[in-house]
C-alpha positions in Angstrom: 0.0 0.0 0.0 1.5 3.5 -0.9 -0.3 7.1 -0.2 0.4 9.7 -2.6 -0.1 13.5 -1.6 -1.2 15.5 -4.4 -2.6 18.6 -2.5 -1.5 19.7 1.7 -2.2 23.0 1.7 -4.9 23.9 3.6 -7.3 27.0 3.6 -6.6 27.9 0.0 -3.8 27.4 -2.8 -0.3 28.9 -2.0 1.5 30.7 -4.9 5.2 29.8 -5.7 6.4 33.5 -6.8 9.4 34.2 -8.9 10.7 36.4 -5.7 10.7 32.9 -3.8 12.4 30.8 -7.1 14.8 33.1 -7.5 15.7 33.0 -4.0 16.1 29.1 -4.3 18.6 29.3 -6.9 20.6 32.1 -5.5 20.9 29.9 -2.5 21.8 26.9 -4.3 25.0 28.2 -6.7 25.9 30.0 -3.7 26.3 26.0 -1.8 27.7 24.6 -5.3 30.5 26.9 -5.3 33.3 24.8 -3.8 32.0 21.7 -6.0 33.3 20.7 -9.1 30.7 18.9 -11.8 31.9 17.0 -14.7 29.1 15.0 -15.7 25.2 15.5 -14.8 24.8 12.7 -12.4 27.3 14.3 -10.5 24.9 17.6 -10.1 22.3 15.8 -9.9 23.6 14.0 -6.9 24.6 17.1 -5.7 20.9 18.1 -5.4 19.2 15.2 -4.0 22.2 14.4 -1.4 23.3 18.0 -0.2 21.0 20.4 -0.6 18.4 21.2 1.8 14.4 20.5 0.6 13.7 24.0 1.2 16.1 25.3 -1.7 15.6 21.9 -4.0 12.2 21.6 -3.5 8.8 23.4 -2.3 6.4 22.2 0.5 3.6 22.8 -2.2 0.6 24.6 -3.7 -2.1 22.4 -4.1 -5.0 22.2 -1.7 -6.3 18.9 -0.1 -5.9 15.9 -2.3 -4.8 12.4 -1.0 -4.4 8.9 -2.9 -4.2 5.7 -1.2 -3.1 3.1 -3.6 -3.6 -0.4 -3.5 -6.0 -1.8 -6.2 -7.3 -1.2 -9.8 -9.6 1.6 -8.2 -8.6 4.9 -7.2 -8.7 5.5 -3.6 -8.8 9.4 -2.5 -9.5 12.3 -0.3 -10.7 15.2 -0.5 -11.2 17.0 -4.1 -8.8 20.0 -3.4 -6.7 21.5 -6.7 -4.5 18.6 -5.9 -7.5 16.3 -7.6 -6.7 18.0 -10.7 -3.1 17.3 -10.9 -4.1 13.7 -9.8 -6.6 13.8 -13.3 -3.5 15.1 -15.1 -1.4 11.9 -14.5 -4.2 9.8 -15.1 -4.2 10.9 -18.6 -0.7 11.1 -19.0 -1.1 7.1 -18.1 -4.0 7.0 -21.0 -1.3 8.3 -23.5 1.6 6.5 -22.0 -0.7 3.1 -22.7 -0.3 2.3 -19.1 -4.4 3.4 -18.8 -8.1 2.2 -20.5 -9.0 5.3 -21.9 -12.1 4.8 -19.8 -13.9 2.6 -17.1 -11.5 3.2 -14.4 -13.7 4.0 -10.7 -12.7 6.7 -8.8 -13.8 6.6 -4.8 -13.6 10.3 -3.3 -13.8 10.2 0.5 -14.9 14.4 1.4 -13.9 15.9 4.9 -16.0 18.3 4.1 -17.7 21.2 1.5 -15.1 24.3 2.8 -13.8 25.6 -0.7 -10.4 24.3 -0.4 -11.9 20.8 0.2 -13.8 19.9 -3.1 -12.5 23.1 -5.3 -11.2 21.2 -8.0 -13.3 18.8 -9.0 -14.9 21.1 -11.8 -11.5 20.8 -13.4 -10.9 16.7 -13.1 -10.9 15.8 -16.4 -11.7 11.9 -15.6 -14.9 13.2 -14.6 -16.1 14.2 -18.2 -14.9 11.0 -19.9 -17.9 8.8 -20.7 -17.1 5.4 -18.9 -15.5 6.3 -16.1 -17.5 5.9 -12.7 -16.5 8.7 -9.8 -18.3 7.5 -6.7 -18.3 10.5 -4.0 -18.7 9.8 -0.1 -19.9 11.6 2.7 -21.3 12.0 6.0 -23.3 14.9 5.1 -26.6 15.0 3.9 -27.5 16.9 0.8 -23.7 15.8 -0.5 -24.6 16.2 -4.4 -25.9 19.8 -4.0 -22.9 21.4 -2.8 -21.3 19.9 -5.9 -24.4 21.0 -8.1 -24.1 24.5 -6.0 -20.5 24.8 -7.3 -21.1 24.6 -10.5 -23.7 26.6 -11.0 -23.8 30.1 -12.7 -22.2 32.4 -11.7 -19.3 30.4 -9.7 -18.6 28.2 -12.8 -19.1 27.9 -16.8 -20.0 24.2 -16.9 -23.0 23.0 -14.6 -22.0 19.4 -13.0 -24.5 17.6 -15.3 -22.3 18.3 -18.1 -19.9 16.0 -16.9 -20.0 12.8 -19.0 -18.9 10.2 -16.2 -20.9 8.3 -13.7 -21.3 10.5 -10.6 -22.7 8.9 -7.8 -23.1 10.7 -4.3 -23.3 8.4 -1.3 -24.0 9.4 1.7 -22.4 7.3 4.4 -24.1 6.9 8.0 -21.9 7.8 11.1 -21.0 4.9 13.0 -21.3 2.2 10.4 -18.1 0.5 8.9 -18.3 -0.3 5.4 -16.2 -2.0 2.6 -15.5 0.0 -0.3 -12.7 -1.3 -3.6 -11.7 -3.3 -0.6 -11.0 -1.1 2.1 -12.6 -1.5 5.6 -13.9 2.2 5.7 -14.9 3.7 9.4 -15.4 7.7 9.9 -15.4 10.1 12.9 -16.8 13.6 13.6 -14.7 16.3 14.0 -14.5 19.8 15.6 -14.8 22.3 12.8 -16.9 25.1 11.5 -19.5 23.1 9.9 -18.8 20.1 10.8 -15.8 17.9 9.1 -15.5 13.3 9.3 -12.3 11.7 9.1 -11.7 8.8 7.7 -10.2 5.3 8.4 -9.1 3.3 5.9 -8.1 -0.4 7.0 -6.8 -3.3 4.4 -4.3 -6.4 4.5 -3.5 -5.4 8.1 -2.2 -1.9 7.1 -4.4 1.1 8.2 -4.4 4.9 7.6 -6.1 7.5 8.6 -7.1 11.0 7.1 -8.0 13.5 9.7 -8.0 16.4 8.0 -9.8 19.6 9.5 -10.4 19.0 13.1 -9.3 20.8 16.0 -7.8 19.2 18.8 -7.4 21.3 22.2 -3.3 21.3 22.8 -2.0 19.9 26.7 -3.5 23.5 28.2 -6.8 21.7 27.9 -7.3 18.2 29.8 -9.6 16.8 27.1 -6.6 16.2 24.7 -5.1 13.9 27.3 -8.1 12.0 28.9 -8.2 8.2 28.1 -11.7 8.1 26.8 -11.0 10.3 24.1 -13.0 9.2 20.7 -9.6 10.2 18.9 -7.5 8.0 20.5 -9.3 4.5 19.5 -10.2 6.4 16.1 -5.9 6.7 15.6 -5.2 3.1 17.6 -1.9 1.7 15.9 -2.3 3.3 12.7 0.5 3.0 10.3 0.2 6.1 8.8 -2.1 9.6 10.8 -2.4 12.4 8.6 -2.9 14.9 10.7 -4.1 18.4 10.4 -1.7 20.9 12.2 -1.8 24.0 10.2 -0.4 26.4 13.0 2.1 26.3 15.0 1.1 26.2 19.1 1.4 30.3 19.4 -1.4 30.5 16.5 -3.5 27.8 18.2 -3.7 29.0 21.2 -3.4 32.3 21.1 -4.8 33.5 18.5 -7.0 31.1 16.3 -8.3 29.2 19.0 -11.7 27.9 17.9 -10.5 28.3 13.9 -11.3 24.5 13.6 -7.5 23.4 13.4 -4.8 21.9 15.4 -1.3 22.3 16.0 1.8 19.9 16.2 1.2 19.7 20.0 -2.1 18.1 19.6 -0.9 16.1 16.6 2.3 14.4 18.5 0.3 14.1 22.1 -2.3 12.1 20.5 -0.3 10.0 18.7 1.9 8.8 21.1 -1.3 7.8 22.9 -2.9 6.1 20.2 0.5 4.5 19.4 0.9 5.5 16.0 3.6 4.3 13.4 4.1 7.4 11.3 3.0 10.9 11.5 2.4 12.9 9.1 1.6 17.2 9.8 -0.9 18.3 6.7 -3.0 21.1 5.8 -0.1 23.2 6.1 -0.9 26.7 6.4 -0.9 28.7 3.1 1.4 31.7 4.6 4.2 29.6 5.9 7.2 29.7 4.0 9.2 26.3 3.3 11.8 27.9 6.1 8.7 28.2 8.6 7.3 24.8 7.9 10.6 23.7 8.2 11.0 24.9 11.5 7.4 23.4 12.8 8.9 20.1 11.4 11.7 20.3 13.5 9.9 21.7 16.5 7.3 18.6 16.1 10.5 16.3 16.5 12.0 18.1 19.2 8.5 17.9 21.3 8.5 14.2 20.5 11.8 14.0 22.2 10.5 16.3 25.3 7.0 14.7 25.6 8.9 11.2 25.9 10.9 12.6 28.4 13.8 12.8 25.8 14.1 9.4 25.3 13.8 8.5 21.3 10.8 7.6 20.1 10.1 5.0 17.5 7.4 6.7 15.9 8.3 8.4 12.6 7.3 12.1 11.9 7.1 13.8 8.7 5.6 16.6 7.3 3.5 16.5 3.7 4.3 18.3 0.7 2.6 17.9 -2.7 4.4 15.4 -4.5 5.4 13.0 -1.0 4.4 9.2 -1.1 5.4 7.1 1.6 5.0 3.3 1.1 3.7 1.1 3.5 
């Protein structure tokens, strides 16, 4: 099993300007200096092995989009612009030969209907290629309208019956399990304006779980900690927690308390408790540089080491960026 990450912004997309490229490679000749290249694997190298991610790479634009792979069907959630690039390379497979041009099923687990959650579907082309069968779930009722509502005049030129797939909208039931393209599919209700579900995905004893949008009080609050927490069997010995910590523990607590979002605190506390193989931080916030996320990644880490009374800790901690997979 391998989950892809097309989209981990959260909120809405976040621009990569030319200020911030040029910055990147300013910062990169300035660390190739004392090297000497004679061939292209030898640069190449250079990059993968010695320069940081922040000047090789970009933490990423894309809003809400992950792909859990394991089957012929495509596994996802959320339908943030991330679903679009995820289209993208499904018709790149088409032309490659590697792809049926159509009857391929697309399952699309939604959080929930704020903007940067479901924003690109209009623009997945899959879903306008007679054939192909996009199957949408939900918790909440009246699921197809907010897709219908999207399309509509004036927020968008082509209405959602004028997509040429199969669009189904099911609407799951809070506290049933199902089995869907082979996954054993359980979701939870979360703390956010409007009310988000997170999802847990279970299949040949591997599990992950997407817990995007949901606010979890940090240690000031006892409820984070209390052994009777609905979170904490929710995460139980999960292989992979994607975890929704857009702001650091000043911005949760301080000032965006309430916002519907946690904070790497909350993330590595509950965790730890739920006894959780790999972490990953997500919805990263849209105004953080790849310097500031940086930092929260290593200030994640560093808690880990504090809250285990700085002994190491086995679980693994990582921080998503549109473009990561991590194979389980």
């Amino acid at each position: 099993m391998r989950v892809y990450f097309w989209g981990t912004r959260g909120s809405l997309p976040a621009s990569i300007t030319a200020e911030t490229v040029r910055a990147k490679v300013v910062r990169a000749i300035k660390e190739a200096k004392t090297h000497k290249f004679t061939n292209d694997e030898e640069i190449e190298r250079f990059v993968d092995n010695d320069l940081p991610f922040t000047v090789r790479g970009n933490y990423g634009s894309n809003t809400p989009c992950v792909e859990i792979r394991n089957g012929k069907e495509y596994v996802i959630c959320d339908a943030g612009t991330g679903l679009r690039d995820l289209g993208n390379y499904h018709m790149k497979r088409i032309e490659q030969g590697l792809q049926r041009k159509s009857g391929s099923v697309f399952n699309i687990f939604i959080s929930h209907f704020h903007w940067d959650h479901i924003q690109g579907f209009p623009f997945f082309t899959p879903a306008y290629i007679p054939g192909n069968i996009v199957k949408v779930y939900s918790f909440h009722k009246n699921l197809k309208s907010y897709f219908v509502k999207q399309q509509n005049q004036p927020y968008f030129p082509v209405p959602l019956a004028s997509m040429n797939a199969n669009i189904e909208f099911v609407v799951l039931k809070p506290g049933k399990s199902y089995e869907i393209s082979g996954f054993h599919v359980t979701g939870i209700k979360q703390e956010h304006p409007g009310i988000s579900y997170g999802y847990r995905f279970r299949k040949a004893g591997k599990t992950v779980v997407y817990s995007s949008d949901a606010e979890h009080k940090t240690s000031y609050d006892s409820t984070a900690r209390e052994e009777n927490y609905p979170f904490l069997d929710f995460f139980k010995e999960a292989d992979l927690l994607i975890f929704d910590a857009q702001y650091d523990w000043g911005e949760a607590v301080l000032s965006k308390d309430d916002w519907g979002h946690s904070s790497y605190v909350a993330a590595v506390e509950l965790a730890v408790k739920a006894k959780v193989k790999h972490l990953c931080l997500f919805h990263n916030e849209p105004t953080y540089t790849d310097e500031r996320l940086d930092v929260l990644l290593d200030d994640t880490r560093n808690y880990l080491k504090i809250y285990n009374d700085h002994k190491p800790h086995p679980m693994k901690v990582d921080l998503a960026y549109d473009g990561y997979e991590v194979n389980l």
